[in-house]
Residue frames as qw, qx, qy, qz and C-alpha x, y, z in Angstrom:
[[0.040, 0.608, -0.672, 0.420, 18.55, 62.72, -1.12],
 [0.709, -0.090, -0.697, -0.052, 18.68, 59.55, 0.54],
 [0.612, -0.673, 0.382, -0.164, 18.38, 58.98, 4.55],
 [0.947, -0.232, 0.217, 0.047, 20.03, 55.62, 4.44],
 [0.312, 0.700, -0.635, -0.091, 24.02, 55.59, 3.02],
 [0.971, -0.084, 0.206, 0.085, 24.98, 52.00, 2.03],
 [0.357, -0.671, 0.514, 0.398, 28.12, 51.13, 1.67],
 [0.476, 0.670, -0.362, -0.440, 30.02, 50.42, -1.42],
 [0.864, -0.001, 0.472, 0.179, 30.54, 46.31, -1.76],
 [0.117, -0.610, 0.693, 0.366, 34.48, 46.11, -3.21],
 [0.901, 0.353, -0.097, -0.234, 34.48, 44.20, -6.66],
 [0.939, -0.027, 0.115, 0.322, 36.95, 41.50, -7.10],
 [0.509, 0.793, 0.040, 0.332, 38.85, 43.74, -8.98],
 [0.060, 0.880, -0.191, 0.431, 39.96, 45.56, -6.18],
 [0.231, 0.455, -0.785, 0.353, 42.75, 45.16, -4.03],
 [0.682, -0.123, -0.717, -0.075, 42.64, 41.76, -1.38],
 [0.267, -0.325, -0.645, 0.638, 42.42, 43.65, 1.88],
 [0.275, -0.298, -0.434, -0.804, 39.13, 44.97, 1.05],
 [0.236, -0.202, 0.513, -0.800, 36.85, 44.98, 3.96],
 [0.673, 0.257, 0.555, -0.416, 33.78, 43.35, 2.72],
 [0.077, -0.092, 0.891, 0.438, 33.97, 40.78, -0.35],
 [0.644, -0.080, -0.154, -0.745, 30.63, 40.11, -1.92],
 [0.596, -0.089, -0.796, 0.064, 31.03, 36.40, -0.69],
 [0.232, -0.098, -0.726, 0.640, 31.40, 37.65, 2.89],
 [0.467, 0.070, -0.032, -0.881, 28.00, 40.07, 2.20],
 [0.657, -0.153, -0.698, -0.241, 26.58, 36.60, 1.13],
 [0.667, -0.079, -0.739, 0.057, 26.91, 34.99, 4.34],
 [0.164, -0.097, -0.590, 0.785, 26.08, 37.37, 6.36],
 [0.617, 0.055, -0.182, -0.764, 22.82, 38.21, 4.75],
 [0.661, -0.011, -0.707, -0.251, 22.22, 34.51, 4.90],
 [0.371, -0.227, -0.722, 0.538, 22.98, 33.87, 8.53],
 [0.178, 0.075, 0.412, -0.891, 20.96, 37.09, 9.45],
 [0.532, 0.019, -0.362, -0.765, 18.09, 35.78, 7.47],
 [0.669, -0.201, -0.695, -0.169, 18.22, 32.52, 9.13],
 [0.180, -0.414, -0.626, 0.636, 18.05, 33.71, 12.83],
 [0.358, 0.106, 0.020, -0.928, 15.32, 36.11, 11.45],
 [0.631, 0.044, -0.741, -0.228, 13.33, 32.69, 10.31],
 [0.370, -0.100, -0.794, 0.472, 14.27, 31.19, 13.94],
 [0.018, 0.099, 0.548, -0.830, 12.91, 34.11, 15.67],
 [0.664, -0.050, -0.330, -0.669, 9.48, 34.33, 13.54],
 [0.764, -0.145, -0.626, -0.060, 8.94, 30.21, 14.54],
 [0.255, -0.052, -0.569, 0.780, 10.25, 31.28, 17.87],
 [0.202, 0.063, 0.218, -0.953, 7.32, 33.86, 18.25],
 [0.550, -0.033, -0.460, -0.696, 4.76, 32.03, 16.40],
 [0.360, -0.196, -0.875, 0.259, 5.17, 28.77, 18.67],
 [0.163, -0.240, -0.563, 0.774, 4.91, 30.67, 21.69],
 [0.504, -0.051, -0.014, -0.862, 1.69, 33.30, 20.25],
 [0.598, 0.061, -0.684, -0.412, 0.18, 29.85, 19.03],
 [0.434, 0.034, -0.823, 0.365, 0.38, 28.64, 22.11],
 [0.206, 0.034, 0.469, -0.858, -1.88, 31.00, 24.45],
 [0.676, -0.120, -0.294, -0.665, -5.10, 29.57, 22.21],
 [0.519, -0.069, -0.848, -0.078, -4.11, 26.44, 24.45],
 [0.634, -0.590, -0.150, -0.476, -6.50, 26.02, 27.18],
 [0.813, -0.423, -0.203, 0.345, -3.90, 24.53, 29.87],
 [0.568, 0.225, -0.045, 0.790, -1.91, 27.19, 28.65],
 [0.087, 0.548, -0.064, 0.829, -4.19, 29.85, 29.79],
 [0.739, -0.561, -0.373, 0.018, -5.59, 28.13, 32.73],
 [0.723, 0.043, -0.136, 0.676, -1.59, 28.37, 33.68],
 [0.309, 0.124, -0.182, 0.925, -1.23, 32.10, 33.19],
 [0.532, -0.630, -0.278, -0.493, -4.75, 32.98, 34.56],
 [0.843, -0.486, -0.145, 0.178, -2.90, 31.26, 37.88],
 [0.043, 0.958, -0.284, 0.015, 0.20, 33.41, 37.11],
 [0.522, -0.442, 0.660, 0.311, 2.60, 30.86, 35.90],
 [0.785, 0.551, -0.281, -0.045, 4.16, 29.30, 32.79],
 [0.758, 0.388, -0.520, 0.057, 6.07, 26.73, 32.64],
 [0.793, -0.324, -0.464, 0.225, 6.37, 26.16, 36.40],
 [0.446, -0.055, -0.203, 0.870, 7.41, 29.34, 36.89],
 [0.013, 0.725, 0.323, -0.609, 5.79, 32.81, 39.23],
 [0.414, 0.293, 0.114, 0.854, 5.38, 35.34, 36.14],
 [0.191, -0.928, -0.226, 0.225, 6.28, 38.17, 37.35],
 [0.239, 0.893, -0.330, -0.191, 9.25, 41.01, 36.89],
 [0.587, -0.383, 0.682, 0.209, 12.05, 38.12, 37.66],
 [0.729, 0.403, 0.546, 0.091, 10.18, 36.12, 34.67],
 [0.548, 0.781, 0.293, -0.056, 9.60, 38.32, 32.07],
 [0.214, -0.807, 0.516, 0.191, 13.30, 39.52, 32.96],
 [0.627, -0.160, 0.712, 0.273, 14.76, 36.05, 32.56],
 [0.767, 0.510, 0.383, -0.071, 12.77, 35.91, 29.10],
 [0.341, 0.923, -0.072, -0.163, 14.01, 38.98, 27.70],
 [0.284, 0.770, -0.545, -0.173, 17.39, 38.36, 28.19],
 [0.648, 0.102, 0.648, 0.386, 17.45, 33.95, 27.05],
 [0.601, 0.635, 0.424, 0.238, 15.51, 35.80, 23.64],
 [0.050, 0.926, -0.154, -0.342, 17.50, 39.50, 23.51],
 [0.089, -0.708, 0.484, 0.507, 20.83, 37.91, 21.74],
 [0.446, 0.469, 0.688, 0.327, 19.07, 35.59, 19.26],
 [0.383, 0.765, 0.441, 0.272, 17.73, 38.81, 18.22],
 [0.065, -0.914, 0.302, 0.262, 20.91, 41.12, 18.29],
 [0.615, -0.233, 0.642, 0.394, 22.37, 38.32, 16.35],
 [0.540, 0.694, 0.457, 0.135, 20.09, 39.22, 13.37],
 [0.266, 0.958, -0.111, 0.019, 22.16, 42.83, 13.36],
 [0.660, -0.637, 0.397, 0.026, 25.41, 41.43, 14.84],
 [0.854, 0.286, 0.391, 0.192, 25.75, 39.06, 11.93],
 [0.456, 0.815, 0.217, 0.283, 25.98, 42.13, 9.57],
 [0.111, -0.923, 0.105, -0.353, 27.86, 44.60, 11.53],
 [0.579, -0.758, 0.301, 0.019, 30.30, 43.23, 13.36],
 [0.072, 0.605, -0.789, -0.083, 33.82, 42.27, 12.75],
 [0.855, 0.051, -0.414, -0.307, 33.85, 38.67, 11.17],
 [0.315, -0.017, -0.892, 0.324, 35.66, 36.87, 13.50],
 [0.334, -0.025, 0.632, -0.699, 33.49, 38.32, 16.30],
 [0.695, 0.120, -0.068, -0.705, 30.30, 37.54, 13.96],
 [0.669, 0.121, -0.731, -0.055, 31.39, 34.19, 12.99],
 [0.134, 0.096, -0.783, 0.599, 32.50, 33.28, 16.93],
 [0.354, 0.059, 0.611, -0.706, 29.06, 34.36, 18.41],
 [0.714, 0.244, -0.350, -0.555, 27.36, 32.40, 15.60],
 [0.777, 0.091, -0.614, -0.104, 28.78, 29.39, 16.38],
 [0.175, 0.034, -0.748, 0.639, 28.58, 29.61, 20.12],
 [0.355, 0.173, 0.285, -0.873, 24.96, 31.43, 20.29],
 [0.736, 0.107, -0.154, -0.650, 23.27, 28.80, 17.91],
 [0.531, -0.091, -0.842, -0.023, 24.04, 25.33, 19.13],
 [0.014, 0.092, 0.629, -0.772, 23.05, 26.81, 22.66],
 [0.622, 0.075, 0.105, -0.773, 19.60, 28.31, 21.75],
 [0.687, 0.144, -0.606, -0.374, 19.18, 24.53, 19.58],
 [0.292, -0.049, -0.875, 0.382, 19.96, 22.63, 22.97],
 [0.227, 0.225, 0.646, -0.693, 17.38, 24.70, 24.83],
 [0.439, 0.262, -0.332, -0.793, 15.09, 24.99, 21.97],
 [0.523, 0.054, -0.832, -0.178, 15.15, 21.16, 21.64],
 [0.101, -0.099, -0.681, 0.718, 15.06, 20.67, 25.62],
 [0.285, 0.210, 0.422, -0.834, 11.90, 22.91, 25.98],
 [0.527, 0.095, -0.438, -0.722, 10.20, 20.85, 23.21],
 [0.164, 0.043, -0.943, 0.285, 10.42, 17.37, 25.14],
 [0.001, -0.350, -0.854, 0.385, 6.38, 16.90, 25.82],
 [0.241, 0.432, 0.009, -0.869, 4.77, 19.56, 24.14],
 [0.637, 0.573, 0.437, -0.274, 2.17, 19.06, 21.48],
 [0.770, 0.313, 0.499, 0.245, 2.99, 18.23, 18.13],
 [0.194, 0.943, 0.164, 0.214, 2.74, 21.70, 16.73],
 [0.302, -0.835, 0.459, 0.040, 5.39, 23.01, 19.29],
 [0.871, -0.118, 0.456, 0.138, 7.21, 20.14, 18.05],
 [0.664, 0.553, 0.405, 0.297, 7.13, 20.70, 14.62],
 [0.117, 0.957, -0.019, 0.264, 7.94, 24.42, 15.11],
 [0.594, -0.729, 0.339, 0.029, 10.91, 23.46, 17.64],
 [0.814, -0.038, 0.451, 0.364, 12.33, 20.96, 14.92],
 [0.566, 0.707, 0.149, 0.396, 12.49, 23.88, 12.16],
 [0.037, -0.976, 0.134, -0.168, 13.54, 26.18, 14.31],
 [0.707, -0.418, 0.510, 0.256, 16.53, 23.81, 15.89],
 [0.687, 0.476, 0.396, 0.381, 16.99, 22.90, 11.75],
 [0.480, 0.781, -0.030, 0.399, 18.23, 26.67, 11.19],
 [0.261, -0.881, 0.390, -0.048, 20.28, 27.07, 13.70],
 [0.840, 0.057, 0.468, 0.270, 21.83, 23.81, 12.73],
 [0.561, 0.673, 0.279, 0.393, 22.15, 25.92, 9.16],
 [0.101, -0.956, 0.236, -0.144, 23.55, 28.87, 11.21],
 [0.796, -0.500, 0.315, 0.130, 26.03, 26.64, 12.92],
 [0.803, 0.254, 0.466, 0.272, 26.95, 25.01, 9.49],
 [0.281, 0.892, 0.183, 0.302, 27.15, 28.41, 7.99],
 [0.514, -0.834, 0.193, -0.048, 28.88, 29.72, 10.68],
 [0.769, -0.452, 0.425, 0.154, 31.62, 27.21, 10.41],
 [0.797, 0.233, 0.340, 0.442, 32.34, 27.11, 6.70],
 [0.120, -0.974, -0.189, 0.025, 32.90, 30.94, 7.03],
 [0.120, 0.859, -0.492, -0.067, 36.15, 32.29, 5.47],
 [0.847, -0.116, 0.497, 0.149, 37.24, 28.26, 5.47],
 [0.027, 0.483, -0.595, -0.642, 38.86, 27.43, 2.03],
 [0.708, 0.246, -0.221, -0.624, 37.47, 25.42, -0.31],
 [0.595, 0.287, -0.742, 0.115, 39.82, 22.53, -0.04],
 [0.143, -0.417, 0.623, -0.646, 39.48, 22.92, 3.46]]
């Protein structure tokens, strides 16, 4: 007996107001896979970071990035990084317009601040700021050709 009940993905065959198409299963497995990607290079930057030595000077002095951390902080973090990573289930589960809409509103934003918070950083944070800005670019893109036509 299974815990987990997956739904049944509608073959072509069946009728055209079918709920989920295997195209639309595509592209939502794709978008959640690339803001799962983002958020890994998202986490890795930032772990990668504490081996720097200005970095822990910083939070030895109880700051980052010019900022007190304390509850305010760690608040603010949670919720810039909480709907990058309710977007990973959001994608899947929610009604496509809504999924499609907060895709392409929720990943040029994170890419603006993503880009923004790379300005001066070491090479590494670079590099990891330009892939991660690169799939949300691919989310965006993804995001936008979403139930389009082909001709379109």
């Amino acid at each position: 007996m299974s815990l987990i009940r997956t739904p049944a993905i509608p073959s072509e065959q069946q009728d055209a107001g079918a709920s989920l198409s295997v195209e639309d299963l595509a592209v939502r497995v794709r978008l959640a896979s690339m803001w799962t990607a983002m958020l890994f290079l998202f986490a890795y930057v930032d772990i990668f970071g504490l081996f720097r030595p200005d970095v822990r000077a910083e939070l030895d002095a109880g700051r980052m990035a010019g900022f007190d951390v304390g509850e305010a902080f760690l608040l603010g973090v949670t919720g810039y990084i909480t709907p990058a990573c309710l977007m990973v289930a959001a994608t899947v589960v929610a009604r496509p317009a809504l999924a499609r809409t907060a895709n392409l509103v929720l990943a040029p934003l994170y890419a603006l601040t993503i880009v923004g918070g790379a300005v001066g950083e070491w090479w590494y944070y670079v590099v990891g700021s330009a892939l991660e800005a690169a799939l949300l670019v691919g989310i965006t893109v993804t995001a936008w050709r979403w139930g389009r036509s082909p001709t379109a």
